[in-house]
C-alpha positions as CSV (number, residue, x, y, z in Angstrom):
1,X,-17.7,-58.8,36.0
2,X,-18.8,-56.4,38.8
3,X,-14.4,-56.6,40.2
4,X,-13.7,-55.6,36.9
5,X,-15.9,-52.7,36.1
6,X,-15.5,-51.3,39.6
7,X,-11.6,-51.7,39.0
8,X,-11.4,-49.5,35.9
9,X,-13.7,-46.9,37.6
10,X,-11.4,-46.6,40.3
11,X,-8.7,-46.4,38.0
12,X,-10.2,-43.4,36.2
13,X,-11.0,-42.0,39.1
14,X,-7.6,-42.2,40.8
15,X,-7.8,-40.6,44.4
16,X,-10.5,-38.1,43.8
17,X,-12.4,-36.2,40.7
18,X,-10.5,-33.0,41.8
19,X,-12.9,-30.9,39.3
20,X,-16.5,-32.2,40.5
21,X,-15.7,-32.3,44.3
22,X,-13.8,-29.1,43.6
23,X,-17.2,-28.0,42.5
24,X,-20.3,-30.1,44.0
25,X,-21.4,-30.7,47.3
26,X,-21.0,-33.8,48.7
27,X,-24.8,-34.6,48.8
28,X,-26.2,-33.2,46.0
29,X,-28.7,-35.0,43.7
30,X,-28.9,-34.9,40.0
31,X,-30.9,-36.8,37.5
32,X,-29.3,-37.9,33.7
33,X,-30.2,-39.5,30.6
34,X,-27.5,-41.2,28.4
35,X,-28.5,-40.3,24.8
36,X,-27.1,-41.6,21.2
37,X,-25.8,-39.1,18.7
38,X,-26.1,-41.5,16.0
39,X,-28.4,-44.4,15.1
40,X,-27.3,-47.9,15.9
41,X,-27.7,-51.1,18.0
42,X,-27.2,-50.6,21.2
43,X,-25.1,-53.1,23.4
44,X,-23.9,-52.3,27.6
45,X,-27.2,-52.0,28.8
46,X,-26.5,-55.3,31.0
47,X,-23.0,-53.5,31.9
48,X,-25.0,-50.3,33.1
49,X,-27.3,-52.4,35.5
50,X,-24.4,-53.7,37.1
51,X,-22.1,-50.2,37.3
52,X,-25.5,-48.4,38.5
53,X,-25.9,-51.3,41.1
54,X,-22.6,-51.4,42.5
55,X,-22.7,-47.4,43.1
56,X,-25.7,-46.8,44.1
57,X,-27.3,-44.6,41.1
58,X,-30.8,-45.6,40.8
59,X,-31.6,-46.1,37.0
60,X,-34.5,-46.8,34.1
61,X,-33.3,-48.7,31.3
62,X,-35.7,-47.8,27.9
63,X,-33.4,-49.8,25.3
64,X,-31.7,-52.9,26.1
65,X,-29.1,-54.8,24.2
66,X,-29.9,-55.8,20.5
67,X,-32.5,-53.2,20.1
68,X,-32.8,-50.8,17.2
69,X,-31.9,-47.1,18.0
70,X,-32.1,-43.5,16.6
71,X,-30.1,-40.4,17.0
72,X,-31.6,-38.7,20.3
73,X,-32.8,-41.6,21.5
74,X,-32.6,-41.9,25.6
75,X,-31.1,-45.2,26.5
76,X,-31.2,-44.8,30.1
77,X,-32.2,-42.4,32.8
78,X,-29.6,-41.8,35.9
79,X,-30.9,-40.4,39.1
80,X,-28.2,-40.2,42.5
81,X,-25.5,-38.3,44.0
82,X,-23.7,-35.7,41.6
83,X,-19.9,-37.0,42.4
84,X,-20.9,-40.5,41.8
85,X,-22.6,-40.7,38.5
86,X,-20.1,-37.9,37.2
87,X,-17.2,-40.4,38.1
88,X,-18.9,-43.4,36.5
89,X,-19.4,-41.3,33.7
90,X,-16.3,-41.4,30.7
91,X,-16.1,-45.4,31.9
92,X,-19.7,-46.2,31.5
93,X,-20.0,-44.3,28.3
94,X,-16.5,-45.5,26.5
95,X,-17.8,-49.4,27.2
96,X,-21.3,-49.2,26.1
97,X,-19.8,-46.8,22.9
98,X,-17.4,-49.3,22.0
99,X,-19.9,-52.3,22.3
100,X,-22.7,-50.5,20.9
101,X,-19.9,-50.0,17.9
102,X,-19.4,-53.1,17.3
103,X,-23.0,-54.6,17.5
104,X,-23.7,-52.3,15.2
105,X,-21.0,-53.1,12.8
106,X,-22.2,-56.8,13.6
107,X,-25.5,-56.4,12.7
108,X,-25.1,-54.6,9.2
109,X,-22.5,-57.4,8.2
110,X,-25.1,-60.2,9.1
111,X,-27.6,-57.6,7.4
112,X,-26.0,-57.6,4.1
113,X,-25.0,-61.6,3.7
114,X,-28.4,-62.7,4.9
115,X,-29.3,-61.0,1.9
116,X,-27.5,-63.8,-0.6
117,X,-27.0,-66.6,2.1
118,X,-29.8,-66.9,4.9
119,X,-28.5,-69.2,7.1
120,X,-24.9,-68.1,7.0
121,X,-23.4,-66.8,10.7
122,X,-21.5,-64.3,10.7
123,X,-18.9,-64.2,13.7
124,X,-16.2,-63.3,15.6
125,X,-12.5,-64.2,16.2
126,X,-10.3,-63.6,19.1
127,X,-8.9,-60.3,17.9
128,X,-10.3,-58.9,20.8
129,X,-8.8,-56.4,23.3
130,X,-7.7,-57.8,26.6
131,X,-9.5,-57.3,29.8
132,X,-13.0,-56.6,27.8
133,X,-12.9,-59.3,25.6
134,X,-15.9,-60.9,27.1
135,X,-17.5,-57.2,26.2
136,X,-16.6,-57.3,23.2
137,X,-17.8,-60.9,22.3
138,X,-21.1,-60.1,24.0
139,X,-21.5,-57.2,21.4
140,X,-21.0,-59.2,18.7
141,X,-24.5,-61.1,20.0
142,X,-25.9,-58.0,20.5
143,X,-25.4,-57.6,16.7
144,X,-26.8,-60.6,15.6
145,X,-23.6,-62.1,15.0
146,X,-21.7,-65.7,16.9
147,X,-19.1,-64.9,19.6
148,X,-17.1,-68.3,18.2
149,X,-14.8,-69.1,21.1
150,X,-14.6,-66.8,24.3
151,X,-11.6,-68.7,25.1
152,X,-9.2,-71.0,24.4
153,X,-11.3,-73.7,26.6
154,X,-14.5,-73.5,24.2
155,X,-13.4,-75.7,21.6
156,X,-10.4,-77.4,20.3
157,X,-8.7,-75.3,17.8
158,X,-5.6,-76.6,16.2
159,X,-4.0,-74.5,13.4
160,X,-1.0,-74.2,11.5
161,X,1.8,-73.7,14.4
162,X,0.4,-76.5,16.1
163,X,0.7,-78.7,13.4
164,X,3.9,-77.2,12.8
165,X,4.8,-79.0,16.1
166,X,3.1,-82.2,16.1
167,X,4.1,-82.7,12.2
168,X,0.8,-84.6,11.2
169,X,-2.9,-83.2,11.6
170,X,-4.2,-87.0,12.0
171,X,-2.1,-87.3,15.1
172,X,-2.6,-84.4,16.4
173,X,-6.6,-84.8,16.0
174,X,-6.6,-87.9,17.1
175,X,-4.5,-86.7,20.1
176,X,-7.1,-83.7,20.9
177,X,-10.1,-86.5,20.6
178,X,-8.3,-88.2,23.2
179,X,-8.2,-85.4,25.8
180,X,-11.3,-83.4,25.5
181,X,-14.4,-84.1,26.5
182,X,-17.2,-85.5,23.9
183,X,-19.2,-81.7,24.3
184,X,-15.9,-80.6,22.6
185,X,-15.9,-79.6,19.0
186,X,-12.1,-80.3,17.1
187,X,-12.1,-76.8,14.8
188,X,-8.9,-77.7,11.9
189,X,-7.1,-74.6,10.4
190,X,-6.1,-75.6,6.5
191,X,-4.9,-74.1,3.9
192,X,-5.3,-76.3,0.5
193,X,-7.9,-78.8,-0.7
194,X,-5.7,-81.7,0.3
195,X,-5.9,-80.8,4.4
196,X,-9.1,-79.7,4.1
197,X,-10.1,-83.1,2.4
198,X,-7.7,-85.0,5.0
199,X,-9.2,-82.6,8.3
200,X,-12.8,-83.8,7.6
201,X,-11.6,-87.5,6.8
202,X,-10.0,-87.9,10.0
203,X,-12.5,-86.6,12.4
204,X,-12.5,-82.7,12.3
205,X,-15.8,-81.0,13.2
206,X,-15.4,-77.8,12.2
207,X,-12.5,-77.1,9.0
208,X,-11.6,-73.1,8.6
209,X,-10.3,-72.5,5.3
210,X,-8.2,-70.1,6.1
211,X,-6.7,-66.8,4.0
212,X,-8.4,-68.5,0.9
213,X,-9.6,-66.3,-2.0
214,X,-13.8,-67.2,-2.8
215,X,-12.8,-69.2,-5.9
216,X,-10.5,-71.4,-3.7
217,X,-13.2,-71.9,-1.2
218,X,-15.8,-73.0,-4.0
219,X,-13.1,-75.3,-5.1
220,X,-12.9,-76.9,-1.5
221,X,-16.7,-77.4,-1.3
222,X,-16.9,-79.2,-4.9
223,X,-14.2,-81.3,-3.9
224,X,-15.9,-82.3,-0.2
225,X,-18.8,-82.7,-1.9
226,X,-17.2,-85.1,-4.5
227,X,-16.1,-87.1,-1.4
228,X,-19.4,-87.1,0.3
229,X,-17.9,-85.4,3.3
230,X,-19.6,-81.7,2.8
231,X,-22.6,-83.3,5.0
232,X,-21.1,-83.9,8.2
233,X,-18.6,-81.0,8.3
234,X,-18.7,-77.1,9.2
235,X,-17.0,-75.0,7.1
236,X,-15.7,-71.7,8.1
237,X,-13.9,-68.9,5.9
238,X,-11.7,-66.5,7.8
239,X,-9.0,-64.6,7.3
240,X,-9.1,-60.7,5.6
241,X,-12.6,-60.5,5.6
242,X,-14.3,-56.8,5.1
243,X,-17.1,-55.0,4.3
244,X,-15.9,-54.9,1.2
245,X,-15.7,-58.5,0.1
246,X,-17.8,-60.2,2.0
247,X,-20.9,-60.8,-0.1
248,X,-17.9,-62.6,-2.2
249,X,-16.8,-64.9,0.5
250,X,-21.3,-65.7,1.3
251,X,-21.9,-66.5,-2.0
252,X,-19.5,-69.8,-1.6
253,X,-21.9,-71.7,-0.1
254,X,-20.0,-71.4,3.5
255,X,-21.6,-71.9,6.9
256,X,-19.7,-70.0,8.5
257,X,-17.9,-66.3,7.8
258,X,-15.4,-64.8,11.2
259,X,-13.9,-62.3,10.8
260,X,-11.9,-60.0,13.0
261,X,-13.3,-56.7,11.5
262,X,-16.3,-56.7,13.6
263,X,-14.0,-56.2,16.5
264,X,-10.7,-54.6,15.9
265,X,-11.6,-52.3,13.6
266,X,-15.1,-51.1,14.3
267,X,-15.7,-47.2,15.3
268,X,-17.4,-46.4,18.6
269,X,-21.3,-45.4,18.2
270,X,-21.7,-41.6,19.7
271,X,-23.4,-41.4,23.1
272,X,-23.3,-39.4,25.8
273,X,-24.4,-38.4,29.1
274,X,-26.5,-35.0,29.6
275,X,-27.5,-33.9,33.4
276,X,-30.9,-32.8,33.2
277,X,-31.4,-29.1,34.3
C-alpha cells in the first residue's frame, strides 16, 4: 500500500509544488490539524500513519477508524517541513474524505436494518473504483458493514454469464468444487425459485437472489424452507438496493443485504487541513 500512496502523491505533485516552493523556504517547520466539517465515521487514519511515515511528518492520531465524530473535531495533528505536508495535503485529504464517506454511509445503512433484523450484514459489492478498491472495502468495515469479496480469489462466484457458458449450474458447481480449495465458499447468482431451490440442492454455499423484488425473496425463503434446505444455506439479496428500500429487502428474513450504494454512490465527508498559526 505504501508504492501506491506514494505513487499518487508523486502524481499530484508532478515535478514540483510551483506555488509553496514559490513561497516557503525549504526548511521551514509548520504544525496542522486535519479537522471534519461535518459529523461522521471516520475511516484513513491507518492510510495517514503510512503517508506520514513514508514522508517524514511526524503525527498524533486522536480518532482512528470506526470511531464516532463531530463537526470540528481534530482527527490528527501534523508537525514537519512546510513543502512536504502541503504536498501530501489534497491526496491525504481526498482518500480519508472519500473513505470516511463511505463508512459513514455504511454505518447508518447497518444502523437502520439492525433496527428490524439484528443479525443481518450489510455489505459491499465490487462496484468499487479501481486502484483504491482495497480503500474502499476497508471503509466499508470501518462502517460496520462486510467487505464481501476483495477479489475475484475470495470466493467462488458464479453468476448468470458463467452459466450462460457452461449451460448447467450443477456442472458448473460441481466443476468449481473440484478446483478450489475446501476454505473456498461456492456463492450462486439466481434469479427464480427454481435455481435457487436447484443452487442449494447441489452444493451452493452462499445463493444471491439477485434483482428480486422483497415479495419474491419471501417467496424463495418459504419455498427453501419447505425443502428443508433454508438451514444450511446463506442467502444474500442484491441488486438496486437504496436507502430507500432497504428496510423492505431486511424484513425478508435475509442474511445477507450488498449492495453497491455504499460505494459508488456515497458523498465524501468534509475535512480538511488547517496550518496552525
Amino acid at each position: 500500500m505504501k508504492n501506491a500512496l506514494r505513487q499518487m502523491i508523486n502524481e499530484d505533485i508532478g515535478f514540483e509544488d510551483i506555488t509553496t516552493n514559490a513561497l516557503i523556504d525549504p526548511e521551514f517547520r509548520v504544525n496542522a490539524d486535519i479537522i471534519t466539517r461535518e459529523d461522521g465515521i471516520v475511516s484513513g487514519a491507518d492510510v495517514a500513519r503510512v503517508i506520514c511515515d513514508d514522508f517524514g511528518i511526524n503525527y498524533s492520531i486522536y480518532k482512528f477508524d470506526g470511531d464516532s465524530i463531530s463537526s470540528g473535531d481534530v482527527l490528527i495533528s501534523l508537525e514537519g517541513n512546510a513543502r512536504v505536508i502541503m504536498g501530501i495535503e489534497r491526496t491525504l485529504l481526498n482518500l480519508m474524505m472519500r473513505m470516511a464517506g463511505i463508512a459513514t454511509l455504511t454505518s447508518k445503512m447497518v444502523k437502520k436494518v439492525r433496527e428490524v433484523n439484528k443479525n443481518i450484514i450489510v455489505a459491499s459489492t465490487r462496484k468499487t473504483t479501481p486502484g483504491i478498491q482495497f480503500l474502499e472495502k476497508s471503509a466499508v468495515k470501518s462502517g460496520g458493514g462486510d467487505p464481501h469479496r476483495f477479489r475475484l480469489d475470495d470466493c467462488v462466484m458464479i453468476k448468470d454469464n458463467h452459466r450462460m457458458m457452461v449451460g448447467d449450474m450443477e456442472v458448473a458447481i460441481k466443476r468449481a468444487r473440484s478446483h478450489v480449495s475446501f476454505t473456498k465458499k461456492i456463492e450462486v447468482e439466481v434469479e427464480s425459485i427454481e435455481d435457487a431451490i436447484l443452487a442449494s440442492r447441489v452444493g451452493a454455499d452462499i445463493i444471491m437472489l439477485d434483482n428480486m423484488l422483497p415479495l419474491e425473496i419471501k417467496d424463495v425463503l418459504k419455498e427453501l424452507d419447505n425443502n428443508c434446505l433454508r438451514e444450511n444455506i446463506i442467502v444474500e439479496a442484491s441488486g438496486g438496493i437504496n436507502p430507500d428500500n432497504i428496510i423492505d429487502y431486511a424484513l425478508t428474513g435475509v442474511d445477507v443485504i450488498s449492495m453497491g450504494f455504499i460505494t459508488h454512490s456515497a458523498p465524501t465527508l468534509d475535512l480538511s487541513l488547517e496550518i496552525i498559526p
